[in-house]
N, C-alpha and C positions, 0 to 999 in steps of 0.2 A: 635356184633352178629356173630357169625360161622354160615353156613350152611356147608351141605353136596352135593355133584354129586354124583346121582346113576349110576355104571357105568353098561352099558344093552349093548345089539348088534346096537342100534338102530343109539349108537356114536362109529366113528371105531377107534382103537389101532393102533397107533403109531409100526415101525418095532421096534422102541427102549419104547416102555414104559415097559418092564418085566425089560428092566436094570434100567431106571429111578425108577422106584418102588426098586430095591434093593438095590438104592444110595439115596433112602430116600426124594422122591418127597413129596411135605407134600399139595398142592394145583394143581387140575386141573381148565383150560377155555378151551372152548369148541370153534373151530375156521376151518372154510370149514368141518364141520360133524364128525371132530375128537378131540380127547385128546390131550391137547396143557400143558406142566409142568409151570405151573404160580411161582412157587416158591418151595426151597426146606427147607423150614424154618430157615433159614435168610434171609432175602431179603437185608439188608444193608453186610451184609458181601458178598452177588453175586454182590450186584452194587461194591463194593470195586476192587472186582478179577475184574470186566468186563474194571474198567476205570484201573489198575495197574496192572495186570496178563493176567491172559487167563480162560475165561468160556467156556463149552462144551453147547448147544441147544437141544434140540429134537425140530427139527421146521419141523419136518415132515409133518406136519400139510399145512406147505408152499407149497400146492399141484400144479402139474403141469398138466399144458392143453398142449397137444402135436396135432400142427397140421403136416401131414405127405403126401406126395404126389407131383404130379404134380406142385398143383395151391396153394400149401402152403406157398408160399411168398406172392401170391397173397391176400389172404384172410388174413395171418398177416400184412401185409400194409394196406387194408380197413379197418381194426379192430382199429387201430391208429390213431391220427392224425401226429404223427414224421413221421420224412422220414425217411424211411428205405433202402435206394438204394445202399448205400454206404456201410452197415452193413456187417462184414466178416465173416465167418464160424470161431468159437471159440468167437467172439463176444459178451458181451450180452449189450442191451441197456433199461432203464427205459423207459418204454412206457404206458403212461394213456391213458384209453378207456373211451369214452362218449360212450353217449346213442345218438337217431335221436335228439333229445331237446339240446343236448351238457352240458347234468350234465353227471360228472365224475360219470364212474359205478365200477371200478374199477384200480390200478395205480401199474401192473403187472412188473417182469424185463424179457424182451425175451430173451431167448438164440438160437444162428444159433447152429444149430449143422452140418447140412447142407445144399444145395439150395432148399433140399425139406423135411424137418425137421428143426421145430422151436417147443419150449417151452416157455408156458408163465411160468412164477412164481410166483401165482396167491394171490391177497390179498383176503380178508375173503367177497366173494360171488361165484355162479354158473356161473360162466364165461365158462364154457364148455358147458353148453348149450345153451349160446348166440352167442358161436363162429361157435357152431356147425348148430343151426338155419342159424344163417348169411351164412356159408356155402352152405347148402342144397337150400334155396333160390334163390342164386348165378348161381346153380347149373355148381359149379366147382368142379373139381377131388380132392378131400383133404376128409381122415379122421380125426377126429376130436376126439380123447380119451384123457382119462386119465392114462397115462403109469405106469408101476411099479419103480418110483421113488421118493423117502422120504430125504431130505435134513438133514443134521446134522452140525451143523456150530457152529467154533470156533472164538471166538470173543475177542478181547485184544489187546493190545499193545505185548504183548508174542506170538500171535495166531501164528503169522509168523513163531520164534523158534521151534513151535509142528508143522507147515507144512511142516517144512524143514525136519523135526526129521522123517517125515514120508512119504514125497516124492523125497527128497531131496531138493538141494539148489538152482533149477531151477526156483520154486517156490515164491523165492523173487523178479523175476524178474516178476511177471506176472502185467500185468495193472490191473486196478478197472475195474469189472466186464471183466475180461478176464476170459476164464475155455478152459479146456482140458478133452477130456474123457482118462479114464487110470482105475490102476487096485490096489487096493492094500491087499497082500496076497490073490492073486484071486479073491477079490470082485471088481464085474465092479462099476464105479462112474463117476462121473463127479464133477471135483474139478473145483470150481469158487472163484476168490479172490472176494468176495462179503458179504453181510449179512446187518443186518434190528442194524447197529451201526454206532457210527461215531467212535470208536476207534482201528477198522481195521479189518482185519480176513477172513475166508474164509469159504465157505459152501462145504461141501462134499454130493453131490446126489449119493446117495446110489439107483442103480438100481436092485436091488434082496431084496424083502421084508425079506426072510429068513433069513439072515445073517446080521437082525439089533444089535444084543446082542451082536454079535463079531465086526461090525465094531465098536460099542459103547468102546467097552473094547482095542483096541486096541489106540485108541485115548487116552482113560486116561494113559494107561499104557505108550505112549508118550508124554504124558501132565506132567506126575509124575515129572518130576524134572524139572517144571515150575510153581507147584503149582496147575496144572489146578482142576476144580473143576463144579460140576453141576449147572445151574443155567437157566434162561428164559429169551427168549428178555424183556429188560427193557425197562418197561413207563416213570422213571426219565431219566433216558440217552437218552431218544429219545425226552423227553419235552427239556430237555437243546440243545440238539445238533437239534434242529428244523426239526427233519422227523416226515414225514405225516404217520399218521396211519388212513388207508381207511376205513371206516364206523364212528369209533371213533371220527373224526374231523370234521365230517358233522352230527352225529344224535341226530337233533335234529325238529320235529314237518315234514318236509319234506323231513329228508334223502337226502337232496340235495345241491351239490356246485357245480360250475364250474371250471374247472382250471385256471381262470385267478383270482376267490375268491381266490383260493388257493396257491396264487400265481407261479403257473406252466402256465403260458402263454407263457412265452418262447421256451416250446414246443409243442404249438399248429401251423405247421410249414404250413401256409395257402398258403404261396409264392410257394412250392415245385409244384404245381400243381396237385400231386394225390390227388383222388378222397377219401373218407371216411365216417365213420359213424359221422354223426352231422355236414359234412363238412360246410351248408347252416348256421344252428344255429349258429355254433363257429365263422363264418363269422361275423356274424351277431352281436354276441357279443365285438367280436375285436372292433369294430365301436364305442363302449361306454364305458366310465371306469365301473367297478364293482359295484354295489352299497354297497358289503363286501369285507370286505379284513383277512386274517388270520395271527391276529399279537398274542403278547405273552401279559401277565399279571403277574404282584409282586402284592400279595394279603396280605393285612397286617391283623393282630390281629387273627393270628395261626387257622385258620379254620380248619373245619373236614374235610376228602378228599371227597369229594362225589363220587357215585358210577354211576352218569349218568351223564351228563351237566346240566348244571344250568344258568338262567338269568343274564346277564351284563345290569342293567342300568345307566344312567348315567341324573344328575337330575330328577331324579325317573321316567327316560320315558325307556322303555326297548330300548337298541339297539343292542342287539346280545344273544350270550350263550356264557360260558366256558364249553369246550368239556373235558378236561382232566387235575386235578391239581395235584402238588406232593411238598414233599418237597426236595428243593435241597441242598444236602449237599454243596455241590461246590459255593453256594452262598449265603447259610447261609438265605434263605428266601422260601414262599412258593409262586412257580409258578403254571401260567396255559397258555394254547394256547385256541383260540377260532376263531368265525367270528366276529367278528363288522361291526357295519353299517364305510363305509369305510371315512365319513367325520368327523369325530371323531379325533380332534388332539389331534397329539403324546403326546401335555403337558396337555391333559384335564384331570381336578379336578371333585369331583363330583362320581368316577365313583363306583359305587356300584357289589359287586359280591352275589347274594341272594344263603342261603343253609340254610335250614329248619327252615327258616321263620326268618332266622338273616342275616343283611347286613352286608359284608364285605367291607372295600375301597381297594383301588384297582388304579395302575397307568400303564398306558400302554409302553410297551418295547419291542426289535428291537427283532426278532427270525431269528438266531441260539441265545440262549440267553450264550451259552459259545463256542465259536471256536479254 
């Protein structure tokens, strides 16, 4: 069944969607209140380029919370529970936010830019107005906006080649989430070796909404003889290489995990001593194993992909959801990642995956499920 997106004022425009529209976007999703390129009508031939070349993103959508001021470390360390003390200006570190309860509200990557300037890079909810509440409450010196910057990121085993091609060769040396602000052909950005893949690449933040049409065109044009080509963060490459997609992997009847569900407890860093949002709850949870854990699924006899999550039981007692299935070329089988209840062993028979009103079987597997 096709549907259609009416596109109104009501969802914002991307700096690069007039280019994406003239390189033949053939599907929008709708992600932080804007146009996000779902596909450009092949979807197998972008997963091909992402795991073997170099893809171009409009992940503009990837919106950033700028806190700025005084007390802006301060307020991005209480928003955390990582420690942030060591964190350097050019930096950027993965940092999930709980709520007071300690469910995961969102699993942003900060960037310093400097001691009073920080960006989150925010996954798909209003985290500026939670940071900015927490703020005002506080009542510490920090503004809390949303600045004029839209991300565009190259992603590939090649991506490196088109950074070099375009910043030069200083570029290979940068760490994972290392960025620099700079300039190219006058457009300000900020270049981060980062991006929402496990097969490498870098995001270009684009700080002038104006001149998304030309940073867009200047990238293909040093992509050309890599191949590079249009395409959207992939749901099969990120089921395989086991990254969290925030909302996705928890929506399901409560909208709710914790990150020790999600297996990100490791950075829930309680010993550092600073203080935080949930610090008592996540306490608290530490204390007890999880009653879920979020492992992966090989789902046998060629299911339909569903479009929401769907029931995992196992001797026909529910014990979880599958949040997201696909089929993996790389392994010749159709996967999913989900919660289960977390006493559930790795070699349990039995387990059923429900999709409109037919049971699939289904055996439980280690996520990243390719490294």
């Amino acid at each position: 069944m096709t549907f259609k997106i009416g596109v109104g004022p009501n969802i914002r425009q991307s700096p690069y969607y007039d280019a994406t529209v003239r390189d033949g976007v053939q599907s929008f999703s709708v992600y932080n209140h804007m146009y996000i390129p779902a596909h450009f009508g092949n979807p197998e031939a972008e997963y091909d380029r992402l795991l073997k070349g170099v893809a171009m993103w409009d992940v503009a959508a990837q919106r950033q919370v700028q806190l700025h001021g005084p007390d802006a470390g301060k307020l991005a360390q209480y928003l955390t529970q990582r420690d942030l003390t060591k964190t350097r200006i050019g930096q950027g570190r993965y940092v999930p936010l709980c709520d007071h309860d300690g469910w995961l509200i969102n699993d942003p990557v900060l960037l310093k830019l400097a001691e009073d300037k920080y960006w989150l890079s925010v996954a798909d909810s209003d985290i500026h107005l939670w940071a900015a509440a927490i703020g005002r409450e506080k009542g510490w010196n920090v503004e809390v906006s949303e600045p004029d910057v839209s991300p565009l990121a190259i992603q590939g085993p090649k991506a490196v080649e088109v950074a070099a091609a375009l910043f030069g060769d200083r570029v290979r040396e940068f760490r994972y989430f290392g960025f620099e602000e700079t300039s190219l052909d006058g457009i300000p950005l900020v270049l981060a070796r980062s991006g929402w893949s496990k097969q490498g690449g870098y995001e270009l933040y684009l700080m002038d909404h104006t001149r998304g049409s030309e940073l867009w065109e200047l990238v293909k044009q040093a992509g050309a003889p890599f191949d590079i080509g249009p395409g959207a963060p992939n749901d099969t490459e990120r089921l395989e290489s086991g990254l969290i997609s925030y909302g996705a992997d928890m929506r399901w009847q409560t909208h709710r995990a914790t990150p020790f569900e999600l297996g990100l407890g490791g950075l829930v860093d309680l010993k550092a001593g600073h203080d935080f949002v949930g610090r008592s709850a996540l306490a608290e949870l530490a204390e007890h194993s999880p009653s879920r854990r979020r492992v992966g699924l090989v789902i046998d006899g060629n299911p339909p992909l569903p479009t929401q999550p769907v029931p995992l039981t196992y001797n026909g007692t529910d014990v979880g959801f599958v949040s997201e299935m696909a089929v993996s070329k790389r392994l010749g089988a159709t996967i999913g990642v989900g919660l289960f209840r977390a006493d559930l062993s790795d070699d349990a028979n039995d387990l059923m995956v429900h999709i409109d009103e037919t049971a699939y079987p289904a055996r439980l597997h280690d996520i990243p499920f390719v490294t």
